[in-house]
PDB file with SEQRES, HELIX, SHEET and CRYST1 records, atoms N, CA, C and O in Angstrom:
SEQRES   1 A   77  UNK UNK UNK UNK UNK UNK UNK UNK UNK UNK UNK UNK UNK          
SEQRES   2 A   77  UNK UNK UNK UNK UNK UNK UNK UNK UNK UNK UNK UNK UNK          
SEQRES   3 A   77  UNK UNK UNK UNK UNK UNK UNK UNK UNK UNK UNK UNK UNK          
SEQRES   4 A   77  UNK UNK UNK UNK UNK UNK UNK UNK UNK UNK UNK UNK UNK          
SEQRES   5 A   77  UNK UNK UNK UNK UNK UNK UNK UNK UNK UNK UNK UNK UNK          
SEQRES   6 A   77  UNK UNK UNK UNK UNK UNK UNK UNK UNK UNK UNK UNK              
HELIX    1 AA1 UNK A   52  UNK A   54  5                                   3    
HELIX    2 AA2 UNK A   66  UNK A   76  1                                  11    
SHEET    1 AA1 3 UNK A   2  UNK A   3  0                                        
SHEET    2 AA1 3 UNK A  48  UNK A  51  1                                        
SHEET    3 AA1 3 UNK A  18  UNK A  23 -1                                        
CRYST1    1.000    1.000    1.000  90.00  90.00  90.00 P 1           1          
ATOM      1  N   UNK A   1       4.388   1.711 -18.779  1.00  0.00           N  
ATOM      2  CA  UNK A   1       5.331   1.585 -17.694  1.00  0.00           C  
ATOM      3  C   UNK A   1       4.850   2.408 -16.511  1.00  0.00           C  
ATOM      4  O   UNK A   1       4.161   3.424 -16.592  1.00  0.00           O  
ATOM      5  N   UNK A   2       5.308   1.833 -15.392  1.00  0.00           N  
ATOM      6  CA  UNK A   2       4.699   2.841 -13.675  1.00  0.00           C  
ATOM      7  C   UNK A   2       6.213   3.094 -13.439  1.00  0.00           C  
ATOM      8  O   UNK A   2       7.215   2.492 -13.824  1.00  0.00           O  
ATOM      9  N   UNK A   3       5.977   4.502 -12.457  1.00  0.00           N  
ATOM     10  CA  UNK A   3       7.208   4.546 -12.071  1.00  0.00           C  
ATOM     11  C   UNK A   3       7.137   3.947 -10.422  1.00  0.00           C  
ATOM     12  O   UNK A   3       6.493   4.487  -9.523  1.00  0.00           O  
ATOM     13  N   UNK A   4       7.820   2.923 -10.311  1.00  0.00           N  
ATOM     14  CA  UNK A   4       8.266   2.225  -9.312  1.00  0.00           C  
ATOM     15  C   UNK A   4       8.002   2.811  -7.773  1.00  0.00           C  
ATOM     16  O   UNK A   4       7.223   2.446  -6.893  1.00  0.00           O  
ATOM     17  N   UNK A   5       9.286   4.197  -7.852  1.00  0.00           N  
ATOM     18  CA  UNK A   5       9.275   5.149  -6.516  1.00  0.00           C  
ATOM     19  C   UNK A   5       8.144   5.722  -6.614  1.00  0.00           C  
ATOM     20  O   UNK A   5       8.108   6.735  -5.915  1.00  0.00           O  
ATOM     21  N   UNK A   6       7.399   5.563  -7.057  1.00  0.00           N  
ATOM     22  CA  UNK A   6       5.860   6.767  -7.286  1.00  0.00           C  
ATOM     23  C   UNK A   6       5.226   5.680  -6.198  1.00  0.00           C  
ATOM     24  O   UNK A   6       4.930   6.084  -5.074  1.00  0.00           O  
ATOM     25  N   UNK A   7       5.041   4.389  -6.539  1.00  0.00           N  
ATOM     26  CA  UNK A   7       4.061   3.380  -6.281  1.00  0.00           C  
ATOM     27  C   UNK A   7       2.925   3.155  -7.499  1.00  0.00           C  
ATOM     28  O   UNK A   7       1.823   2.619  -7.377  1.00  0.00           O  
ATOM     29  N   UNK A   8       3.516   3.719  -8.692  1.00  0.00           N  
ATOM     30  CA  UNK A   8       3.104   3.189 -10.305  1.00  0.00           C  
ATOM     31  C   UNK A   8       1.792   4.396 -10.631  1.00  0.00           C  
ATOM     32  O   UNK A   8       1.017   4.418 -11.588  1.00  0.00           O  
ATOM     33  N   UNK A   9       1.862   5.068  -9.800  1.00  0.00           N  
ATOM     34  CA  UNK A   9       0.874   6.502 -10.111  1.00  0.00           C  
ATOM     35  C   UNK A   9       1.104   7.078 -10.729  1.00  0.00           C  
ATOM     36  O   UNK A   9       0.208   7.263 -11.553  1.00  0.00           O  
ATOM     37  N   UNK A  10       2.298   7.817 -10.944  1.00  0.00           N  
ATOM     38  CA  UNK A  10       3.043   8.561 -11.628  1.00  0.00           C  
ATOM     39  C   UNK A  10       2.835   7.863 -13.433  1.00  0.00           C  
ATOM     40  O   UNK A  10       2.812   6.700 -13.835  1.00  0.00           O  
ATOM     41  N   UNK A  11       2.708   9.249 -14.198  1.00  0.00           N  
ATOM     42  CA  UNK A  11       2.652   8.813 -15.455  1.00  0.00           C  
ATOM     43  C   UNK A  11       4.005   8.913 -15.751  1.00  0.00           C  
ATOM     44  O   UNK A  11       4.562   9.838 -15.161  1.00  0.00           O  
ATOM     45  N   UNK A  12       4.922   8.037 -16.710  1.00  0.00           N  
ATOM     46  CA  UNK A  12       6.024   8.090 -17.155  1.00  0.00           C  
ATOM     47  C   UNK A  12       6.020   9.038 -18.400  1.00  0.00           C  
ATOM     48  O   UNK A  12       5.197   8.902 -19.306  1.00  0.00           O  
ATOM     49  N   UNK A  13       7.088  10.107 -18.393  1.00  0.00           N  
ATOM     50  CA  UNK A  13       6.977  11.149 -19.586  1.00  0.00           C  
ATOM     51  C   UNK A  13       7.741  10.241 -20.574  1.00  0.00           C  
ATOM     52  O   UNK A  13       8.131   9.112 -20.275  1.00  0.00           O  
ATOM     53  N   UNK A  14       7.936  10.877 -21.879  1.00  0.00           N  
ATOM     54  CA  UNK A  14       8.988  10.025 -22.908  1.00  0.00           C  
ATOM     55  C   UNK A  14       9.906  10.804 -22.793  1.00  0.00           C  
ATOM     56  O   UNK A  14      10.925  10.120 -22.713  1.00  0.00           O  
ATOM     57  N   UNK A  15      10.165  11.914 -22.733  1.00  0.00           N  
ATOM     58  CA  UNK A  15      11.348  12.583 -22.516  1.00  0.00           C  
ATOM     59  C   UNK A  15      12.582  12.761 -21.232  1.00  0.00           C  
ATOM     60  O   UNK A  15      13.671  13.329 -21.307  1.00  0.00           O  
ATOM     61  N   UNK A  16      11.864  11.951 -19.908  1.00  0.00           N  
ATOM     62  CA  UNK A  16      12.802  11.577 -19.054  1.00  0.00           C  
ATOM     63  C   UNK A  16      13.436  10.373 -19.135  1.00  0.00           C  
ATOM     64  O   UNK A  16      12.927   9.385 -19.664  1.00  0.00           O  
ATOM     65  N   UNK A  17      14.205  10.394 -18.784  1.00  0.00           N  
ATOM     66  CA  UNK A  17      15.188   9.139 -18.715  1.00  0.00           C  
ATOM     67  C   UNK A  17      15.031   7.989 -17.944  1.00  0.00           C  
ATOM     68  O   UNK A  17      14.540   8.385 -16.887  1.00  0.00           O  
ATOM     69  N   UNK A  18      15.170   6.852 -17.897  1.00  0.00           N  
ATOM     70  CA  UNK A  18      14.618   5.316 -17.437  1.00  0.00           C  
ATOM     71  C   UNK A  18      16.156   5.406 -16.744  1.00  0.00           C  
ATOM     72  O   UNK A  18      17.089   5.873 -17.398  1.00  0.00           O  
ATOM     73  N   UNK A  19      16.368   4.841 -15.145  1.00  0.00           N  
ATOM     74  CA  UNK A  19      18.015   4.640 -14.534  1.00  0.00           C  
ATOM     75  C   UNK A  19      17.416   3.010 -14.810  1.00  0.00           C  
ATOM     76  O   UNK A  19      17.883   2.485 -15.821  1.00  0.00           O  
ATOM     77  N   UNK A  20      16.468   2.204 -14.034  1.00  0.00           N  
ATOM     78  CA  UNK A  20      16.456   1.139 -14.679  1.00  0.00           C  
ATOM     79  C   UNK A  20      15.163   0.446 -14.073  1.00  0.00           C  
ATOM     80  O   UNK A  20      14.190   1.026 -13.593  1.00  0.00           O  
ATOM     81  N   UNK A  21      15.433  -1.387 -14.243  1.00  0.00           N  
ATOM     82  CA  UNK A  21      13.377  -1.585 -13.942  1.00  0.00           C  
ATOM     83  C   UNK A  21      13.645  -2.187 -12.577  1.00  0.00           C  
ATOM     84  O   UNK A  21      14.616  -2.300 -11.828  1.00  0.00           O  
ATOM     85  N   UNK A  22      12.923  -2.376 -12.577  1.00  0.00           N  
ATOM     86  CA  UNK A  22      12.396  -2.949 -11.086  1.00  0.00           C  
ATOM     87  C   UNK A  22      11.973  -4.203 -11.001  1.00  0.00           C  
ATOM     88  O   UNK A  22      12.483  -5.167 -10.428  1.00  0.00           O  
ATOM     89  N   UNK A  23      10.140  -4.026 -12.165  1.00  0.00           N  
ATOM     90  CA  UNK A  23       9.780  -5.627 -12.581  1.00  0.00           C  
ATOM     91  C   UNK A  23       9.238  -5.595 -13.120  1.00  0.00           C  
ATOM     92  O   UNK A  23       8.311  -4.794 -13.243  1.00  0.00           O  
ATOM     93  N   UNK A  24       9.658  -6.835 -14.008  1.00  0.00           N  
ATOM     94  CA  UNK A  24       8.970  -6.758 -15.415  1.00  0.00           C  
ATOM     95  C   UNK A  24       7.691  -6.812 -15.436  1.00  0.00           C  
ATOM     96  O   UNK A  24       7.244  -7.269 -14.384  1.00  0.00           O  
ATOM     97  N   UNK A  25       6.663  -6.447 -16.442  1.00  0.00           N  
ATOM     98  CA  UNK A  25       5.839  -6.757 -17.087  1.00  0.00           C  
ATOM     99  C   UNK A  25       5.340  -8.149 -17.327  1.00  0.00           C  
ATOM    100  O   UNK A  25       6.083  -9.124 -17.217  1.00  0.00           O  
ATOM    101  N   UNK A  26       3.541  -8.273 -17.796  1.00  0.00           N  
ATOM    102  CA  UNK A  26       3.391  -9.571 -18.440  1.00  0.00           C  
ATOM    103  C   UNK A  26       3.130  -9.013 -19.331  1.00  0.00           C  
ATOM    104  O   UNK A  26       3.209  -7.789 -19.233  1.00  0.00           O  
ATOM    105  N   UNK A  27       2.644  -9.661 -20.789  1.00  0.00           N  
ATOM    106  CA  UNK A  27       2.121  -9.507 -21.800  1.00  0.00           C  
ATOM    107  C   UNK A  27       1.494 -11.051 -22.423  1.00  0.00           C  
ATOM    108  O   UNK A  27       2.087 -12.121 -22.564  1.00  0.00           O  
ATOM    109  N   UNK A  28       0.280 -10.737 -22.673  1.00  0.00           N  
ATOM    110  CA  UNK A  28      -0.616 -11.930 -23.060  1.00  0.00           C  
ATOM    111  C   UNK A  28      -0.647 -11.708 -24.644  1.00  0.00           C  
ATOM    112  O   UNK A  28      -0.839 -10.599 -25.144  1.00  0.00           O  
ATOM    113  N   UNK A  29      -0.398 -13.113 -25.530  1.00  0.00           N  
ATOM    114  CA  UNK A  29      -0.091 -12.973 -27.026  1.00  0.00           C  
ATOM    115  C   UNK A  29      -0.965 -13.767 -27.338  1.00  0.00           C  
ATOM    116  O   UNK A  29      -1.092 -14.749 -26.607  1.00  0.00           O  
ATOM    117  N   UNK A  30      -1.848 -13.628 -28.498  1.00  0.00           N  
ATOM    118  CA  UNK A  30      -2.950 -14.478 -28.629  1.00  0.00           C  
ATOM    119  C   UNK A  30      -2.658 -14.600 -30.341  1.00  0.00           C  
ATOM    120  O   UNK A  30      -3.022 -13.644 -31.026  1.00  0.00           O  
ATOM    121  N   UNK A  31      -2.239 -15.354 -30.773  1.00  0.00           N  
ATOM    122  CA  UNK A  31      -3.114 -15.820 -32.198  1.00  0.00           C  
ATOM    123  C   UNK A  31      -3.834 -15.461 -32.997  1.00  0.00           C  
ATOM    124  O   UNK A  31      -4.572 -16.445 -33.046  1.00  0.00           O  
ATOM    125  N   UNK A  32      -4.302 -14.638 -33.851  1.00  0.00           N  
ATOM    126  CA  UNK A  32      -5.263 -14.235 -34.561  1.00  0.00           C  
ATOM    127  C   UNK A  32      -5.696 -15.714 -35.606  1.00  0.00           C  
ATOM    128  O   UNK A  32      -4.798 -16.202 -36.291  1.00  0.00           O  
ATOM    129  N   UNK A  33      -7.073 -16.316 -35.637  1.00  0.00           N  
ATOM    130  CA  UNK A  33      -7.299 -17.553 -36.421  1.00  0.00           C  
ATOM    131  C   UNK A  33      -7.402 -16.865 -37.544  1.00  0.00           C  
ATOM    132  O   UNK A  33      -7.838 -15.715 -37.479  1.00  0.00           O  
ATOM    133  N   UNK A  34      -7.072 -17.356 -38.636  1.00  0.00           N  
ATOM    134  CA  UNK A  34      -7.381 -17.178 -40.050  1.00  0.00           C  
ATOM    135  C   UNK A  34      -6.738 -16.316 -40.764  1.00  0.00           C  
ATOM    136  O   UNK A  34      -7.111 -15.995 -41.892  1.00  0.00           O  
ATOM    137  N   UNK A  35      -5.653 -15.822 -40.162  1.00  0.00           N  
ATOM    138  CA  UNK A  35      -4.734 -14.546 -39.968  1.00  0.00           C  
ATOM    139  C   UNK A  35      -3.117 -15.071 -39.820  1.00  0.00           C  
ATOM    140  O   UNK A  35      -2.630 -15.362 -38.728  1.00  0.00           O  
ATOM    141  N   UNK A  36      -2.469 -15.131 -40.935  1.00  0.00           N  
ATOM    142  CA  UNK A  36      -1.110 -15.632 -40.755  1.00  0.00           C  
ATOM    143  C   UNK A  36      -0.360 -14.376 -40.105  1.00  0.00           C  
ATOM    144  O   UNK A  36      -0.825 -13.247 -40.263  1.00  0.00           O  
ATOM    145  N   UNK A  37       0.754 -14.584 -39.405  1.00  0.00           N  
ATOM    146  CA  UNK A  37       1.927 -13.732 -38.742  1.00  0.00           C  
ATOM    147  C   UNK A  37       1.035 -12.740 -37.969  1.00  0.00           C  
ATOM    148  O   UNK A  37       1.474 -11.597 -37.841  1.00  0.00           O  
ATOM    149  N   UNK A  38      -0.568 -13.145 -37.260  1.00  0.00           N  
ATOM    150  CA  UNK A  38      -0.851 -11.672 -36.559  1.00  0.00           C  
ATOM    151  C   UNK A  38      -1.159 -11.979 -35.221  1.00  0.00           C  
ATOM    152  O   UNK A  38      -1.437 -13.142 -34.927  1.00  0.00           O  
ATOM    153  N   UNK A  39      -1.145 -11.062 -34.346  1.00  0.00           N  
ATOM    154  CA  UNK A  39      -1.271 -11.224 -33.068  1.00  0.00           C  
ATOM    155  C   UNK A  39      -1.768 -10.250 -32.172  1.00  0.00           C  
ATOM    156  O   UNK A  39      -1.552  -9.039 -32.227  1.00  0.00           O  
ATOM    157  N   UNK A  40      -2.558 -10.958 -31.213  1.00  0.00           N  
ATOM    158  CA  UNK A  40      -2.791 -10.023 -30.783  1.00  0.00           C  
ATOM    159  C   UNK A  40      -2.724  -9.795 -29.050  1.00  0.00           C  
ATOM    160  O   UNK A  40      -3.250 -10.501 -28.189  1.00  0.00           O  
ATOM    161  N   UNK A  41      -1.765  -8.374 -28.847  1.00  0.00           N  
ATOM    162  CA  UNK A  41      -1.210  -8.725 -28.094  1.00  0.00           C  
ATOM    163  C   UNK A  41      -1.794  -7.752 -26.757  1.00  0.00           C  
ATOM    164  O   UNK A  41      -2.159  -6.619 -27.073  1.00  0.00           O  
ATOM    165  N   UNK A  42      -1.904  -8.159 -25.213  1.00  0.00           N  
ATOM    166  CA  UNK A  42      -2.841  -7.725 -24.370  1.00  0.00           C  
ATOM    167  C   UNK A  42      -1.353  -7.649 -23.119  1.00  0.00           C  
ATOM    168  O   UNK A  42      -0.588  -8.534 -22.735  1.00  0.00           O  
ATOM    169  N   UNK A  43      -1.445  -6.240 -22.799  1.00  0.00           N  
ATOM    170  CA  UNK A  43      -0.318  -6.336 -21.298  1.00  0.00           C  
ATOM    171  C   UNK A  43      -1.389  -6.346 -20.112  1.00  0.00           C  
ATOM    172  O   UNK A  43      -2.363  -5.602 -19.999  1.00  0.00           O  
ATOM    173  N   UNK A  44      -0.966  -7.394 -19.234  1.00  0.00           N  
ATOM    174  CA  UNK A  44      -1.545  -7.890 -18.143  1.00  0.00           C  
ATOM    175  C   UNK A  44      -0.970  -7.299 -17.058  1.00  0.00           C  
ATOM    176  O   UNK A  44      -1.621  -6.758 -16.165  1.00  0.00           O  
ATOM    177  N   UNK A  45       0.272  -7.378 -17.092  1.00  0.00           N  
ATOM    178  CA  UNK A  45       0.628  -6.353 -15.577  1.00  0.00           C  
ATOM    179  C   UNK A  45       2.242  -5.214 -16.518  1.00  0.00           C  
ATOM    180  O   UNK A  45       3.328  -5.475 -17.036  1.00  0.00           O  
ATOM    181  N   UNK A  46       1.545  -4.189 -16.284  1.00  0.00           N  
ATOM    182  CA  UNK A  46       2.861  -3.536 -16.689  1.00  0.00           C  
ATOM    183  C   UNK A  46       3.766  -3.312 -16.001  1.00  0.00           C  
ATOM    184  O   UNK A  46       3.724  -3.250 -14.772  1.00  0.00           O  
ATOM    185  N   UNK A  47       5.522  -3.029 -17.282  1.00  0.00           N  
ATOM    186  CA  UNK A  47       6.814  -3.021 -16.180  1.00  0.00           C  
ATOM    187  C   UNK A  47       6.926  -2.168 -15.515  1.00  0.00           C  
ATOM    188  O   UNK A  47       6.935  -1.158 -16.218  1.00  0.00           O  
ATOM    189  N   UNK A  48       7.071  -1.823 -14.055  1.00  0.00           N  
ATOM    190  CA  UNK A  48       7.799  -0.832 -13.061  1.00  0.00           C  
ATOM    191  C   UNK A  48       9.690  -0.253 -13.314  1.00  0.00           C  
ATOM    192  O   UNK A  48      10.610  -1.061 -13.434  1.00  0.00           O  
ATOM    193  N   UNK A  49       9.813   0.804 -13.334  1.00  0.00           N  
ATOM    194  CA  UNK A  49      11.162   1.599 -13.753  1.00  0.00           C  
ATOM    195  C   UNK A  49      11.383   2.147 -12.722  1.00  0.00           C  
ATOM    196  O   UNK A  49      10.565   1.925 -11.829  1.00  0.00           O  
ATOM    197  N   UNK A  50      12.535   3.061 -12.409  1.00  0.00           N  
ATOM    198  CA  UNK A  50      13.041   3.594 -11.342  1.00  0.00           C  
ATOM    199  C   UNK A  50      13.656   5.022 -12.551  1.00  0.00           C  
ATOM    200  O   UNK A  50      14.684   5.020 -13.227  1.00  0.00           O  
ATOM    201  N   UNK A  51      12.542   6.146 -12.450  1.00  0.00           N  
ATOM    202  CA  UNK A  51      13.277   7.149 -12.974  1.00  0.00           C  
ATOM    203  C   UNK A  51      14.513   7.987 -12.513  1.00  0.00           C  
ATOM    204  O   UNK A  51      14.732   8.194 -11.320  1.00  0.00           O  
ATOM    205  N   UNK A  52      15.259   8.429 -13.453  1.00  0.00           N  
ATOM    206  CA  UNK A  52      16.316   9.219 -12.962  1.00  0.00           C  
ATOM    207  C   UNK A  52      15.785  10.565 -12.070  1.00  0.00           C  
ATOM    208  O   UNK A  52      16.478  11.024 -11.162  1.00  0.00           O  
ATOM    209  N   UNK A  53      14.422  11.158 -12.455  1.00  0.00           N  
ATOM    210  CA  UNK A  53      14.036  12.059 -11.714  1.00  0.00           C  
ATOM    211  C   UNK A  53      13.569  12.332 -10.764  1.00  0.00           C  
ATOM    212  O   UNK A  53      13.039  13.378 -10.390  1.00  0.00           O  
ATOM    213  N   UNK A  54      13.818  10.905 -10.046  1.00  0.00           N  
ATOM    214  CA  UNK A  54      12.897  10.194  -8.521  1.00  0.00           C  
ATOM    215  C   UNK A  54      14.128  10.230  -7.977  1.00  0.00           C  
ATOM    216  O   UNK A  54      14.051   9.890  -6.797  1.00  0.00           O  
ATOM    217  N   UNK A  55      14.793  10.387  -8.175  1.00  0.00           N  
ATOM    218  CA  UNK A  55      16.497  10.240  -7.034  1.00  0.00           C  
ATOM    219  C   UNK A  55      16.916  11.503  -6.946  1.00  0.00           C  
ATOM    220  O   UNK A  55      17.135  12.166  -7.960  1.00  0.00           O  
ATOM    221  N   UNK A  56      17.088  12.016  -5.637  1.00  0.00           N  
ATOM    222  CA  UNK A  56      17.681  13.258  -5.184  1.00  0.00           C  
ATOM    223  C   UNK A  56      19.294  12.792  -4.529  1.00  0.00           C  
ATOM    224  O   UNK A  56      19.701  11.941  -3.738  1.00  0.00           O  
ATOM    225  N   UNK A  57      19.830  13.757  -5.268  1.00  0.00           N  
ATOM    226  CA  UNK A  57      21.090  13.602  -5.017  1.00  0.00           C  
ATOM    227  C   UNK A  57      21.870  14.717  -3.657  1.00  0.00           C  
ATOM    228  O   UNK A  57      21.522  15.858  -3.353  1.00  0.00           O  
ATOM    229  N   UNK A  58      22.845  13.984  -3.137  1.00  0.00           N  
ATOM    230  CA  UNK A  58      23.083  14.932  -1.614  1.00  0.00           C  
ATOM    231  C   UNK A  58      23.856  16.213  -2.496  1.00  0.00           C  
ATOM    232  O   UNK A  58      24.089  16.177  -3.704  1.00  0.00           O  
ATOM    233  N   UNK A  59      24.107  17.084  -1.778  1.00  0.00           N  
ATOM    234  CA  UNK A  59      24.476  18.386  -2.345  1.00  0.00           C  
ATOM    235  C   UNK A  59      26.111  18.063  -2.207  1.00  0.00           C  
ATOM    236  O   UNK A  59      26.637  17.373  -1.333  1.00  0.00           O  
ATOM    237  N   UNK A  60      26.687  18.676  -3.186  1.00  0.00           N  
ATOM    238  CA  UNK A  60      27.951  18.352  -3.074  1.00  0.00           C  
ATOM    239  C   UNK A  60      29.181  19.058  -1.955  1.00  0.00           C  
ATOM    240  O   UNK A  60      29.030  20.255  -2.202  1.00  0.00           O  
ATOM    241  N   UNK A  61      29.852  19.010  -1.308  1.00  0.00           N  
ATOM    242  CA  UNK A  61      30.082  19.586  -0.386  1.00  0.00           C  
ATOM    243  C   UNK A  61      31.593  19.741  -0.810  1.00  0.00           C  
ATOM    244  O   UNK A  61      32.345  18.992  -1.434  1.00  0.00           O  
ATOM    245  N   UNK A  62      31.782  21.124  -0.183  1.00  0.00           N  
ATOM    246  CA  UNK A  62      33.880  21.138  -0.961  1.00  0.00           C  
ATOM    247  C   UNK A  62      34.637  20.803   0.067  1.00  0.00           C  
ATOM    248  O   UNK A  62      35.763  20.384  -0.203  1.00  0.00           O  
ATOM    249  N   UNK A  63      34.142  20.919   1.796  1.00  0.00           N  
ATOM    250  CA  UNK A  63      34.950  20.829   2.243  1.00  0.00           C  
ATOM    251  C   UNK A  63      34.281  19.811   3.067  1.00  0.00           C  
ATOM    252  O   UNK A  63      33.073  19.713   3.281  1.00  0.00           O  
ATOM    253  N   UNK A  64      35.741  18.675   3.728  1.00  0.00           N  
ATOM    254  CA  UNK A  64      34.758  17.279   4.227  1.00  0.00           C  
ATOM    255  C   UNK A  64      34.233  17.669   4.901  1.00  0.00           C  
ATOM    256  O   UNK A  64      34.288  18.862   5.200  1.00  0.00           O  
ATOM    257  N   UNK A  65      33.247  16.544   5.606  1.00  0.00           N  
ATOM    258  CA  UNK A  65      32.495  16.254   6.404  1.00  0.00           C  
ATOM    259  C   UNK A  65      33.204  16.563   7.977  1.00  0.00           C  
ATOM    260  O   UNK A  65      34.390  16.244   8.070  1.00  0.00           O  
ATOM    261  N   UNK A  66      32.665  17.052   8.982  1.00  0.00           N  
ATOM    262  CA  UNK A  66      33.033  16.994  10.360  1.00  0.00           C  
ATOM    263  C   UNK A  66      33.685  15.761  10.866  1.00  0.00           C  
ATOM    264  O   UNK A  66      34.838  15.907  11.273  1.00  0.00           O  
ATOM    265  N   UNK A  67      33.126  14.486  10.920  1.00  0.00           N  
ATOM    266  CA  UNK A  67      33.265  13.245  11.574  1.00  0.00           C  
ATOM    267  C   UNK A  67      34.739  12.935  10.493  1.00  0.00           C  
ATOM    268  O   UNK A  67      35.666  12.423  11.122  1.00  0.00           O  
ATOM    269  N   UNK A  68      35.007  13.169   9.094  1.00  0.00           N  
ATOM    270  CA  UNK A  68      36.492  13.030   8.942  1.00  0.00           C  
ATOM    271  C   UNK A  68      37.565  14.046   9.041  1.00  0.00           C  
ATOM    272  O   UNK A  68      38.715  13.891   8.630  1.00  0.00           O  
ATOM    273  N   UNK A  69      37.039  15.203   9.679  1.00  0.00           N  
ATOM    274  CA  UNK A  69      38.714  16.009  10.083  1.00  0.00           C  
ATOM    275  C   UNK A  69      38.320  15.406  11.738  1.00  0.00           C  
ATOM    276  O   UNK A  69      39.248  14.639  11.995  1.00  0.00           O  
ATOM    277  N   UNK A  70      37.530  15.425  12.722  1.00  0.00           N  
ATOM    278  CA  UNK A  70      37.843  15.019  13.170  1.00  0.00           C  
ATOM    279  C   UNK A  70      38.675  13.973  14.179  1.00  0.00           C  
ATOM    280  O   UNK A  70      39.187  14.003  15.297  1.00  0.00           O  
ATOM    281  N   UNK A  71      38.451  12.861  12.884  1.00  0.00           N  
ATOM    282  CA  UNK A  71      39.081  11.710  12.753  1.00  0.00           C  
ATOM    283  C   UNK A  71      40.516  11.963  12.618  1.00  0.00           C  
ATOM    284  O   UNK A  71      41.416  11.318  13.156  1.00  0.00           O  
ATOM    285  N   UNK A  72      40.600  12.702  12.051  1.00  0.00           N  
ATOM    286  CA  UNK A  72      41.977  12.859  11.238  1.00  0.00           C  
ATOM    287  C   UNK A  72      42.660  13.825  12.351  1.00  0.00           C  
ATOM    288  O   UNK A  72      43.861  13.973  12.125  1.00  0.00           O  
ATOM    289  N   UNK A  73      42.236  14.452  13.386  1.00  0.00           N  
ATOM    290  CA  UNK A  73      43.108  15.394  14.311  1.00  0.00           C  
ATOM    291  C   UNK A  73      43.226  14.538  15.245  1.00  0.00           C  
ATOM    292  O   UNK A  73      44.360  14.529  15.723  1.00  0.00           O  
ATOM    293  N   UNK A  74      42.172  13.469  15.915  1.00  0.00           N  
ATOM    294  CA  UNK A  74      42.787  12.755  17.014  1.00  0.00           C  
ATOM    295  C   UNK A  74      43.599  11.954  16.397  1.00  0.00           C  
ATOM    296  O   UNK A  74      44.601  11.805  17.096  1.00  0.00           O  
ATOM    297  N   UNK A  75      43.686  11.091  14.978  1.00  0.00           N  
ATOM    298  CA  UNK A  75      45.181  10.134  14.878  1.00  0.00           C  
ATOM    299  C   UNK A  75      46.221  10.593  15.108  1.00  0.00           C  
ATOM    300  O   UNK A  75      47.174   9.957  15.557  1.00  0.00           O  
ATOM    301  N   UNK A  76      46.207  12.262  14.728  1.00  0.00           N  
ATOM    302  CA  UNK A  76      47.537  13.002  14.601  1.00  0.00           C  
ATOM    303  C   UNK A  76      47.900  13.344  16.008  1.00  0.00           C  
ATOM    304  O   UNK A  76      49.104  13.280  16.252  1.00  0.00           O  
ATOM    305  N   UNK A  77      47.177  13.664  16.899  1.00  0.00           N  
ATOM    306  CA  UNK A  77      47.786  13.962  18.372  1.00  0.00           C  
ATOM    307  C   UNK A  77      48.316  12.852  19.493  1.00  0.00           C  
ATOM    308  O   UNK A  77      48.756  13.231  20.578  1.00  0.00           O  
TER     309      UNK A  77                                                      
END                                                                             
């Protein structure tokens, strides 16, 4: 798997978390002759993910934003 927001550079760890994909994968399945139930199987383009650790989240703020008390003092006058 690439990680997506990287531009697929990024190695994916196993211990971070997948938020979700982007696009799938191919995978090429070939037949083994002479060989019942085997296969053999070749990925041609691997899937792109969007890790949870690629998203920065805004800081949480306790008290609103400017543009809504503002708002809120001119309705009142």
């Amino acid at each position: 798997m690439e990680n997506a927001s990287d531009g697929g550079h990024e190695e994916v760890l196993a211990q971070e978390k997948i938020l979700c994909t982007t696009d799938l994968g191919l995978l090429r399945a070939e037949k083994v002759q002479g060989e019942e139930r085997t296969w053999h199987n070749t990925i041609l383009l691997k899937p792109k993910i969007v890790m949870s650790s690629s998203l920065t989240a805004s800081p949480t703020e306790i008290d609103p934003p400017a543009w809504k008390t503002e708002q809120g003092e001119e309705s009142q006058s």
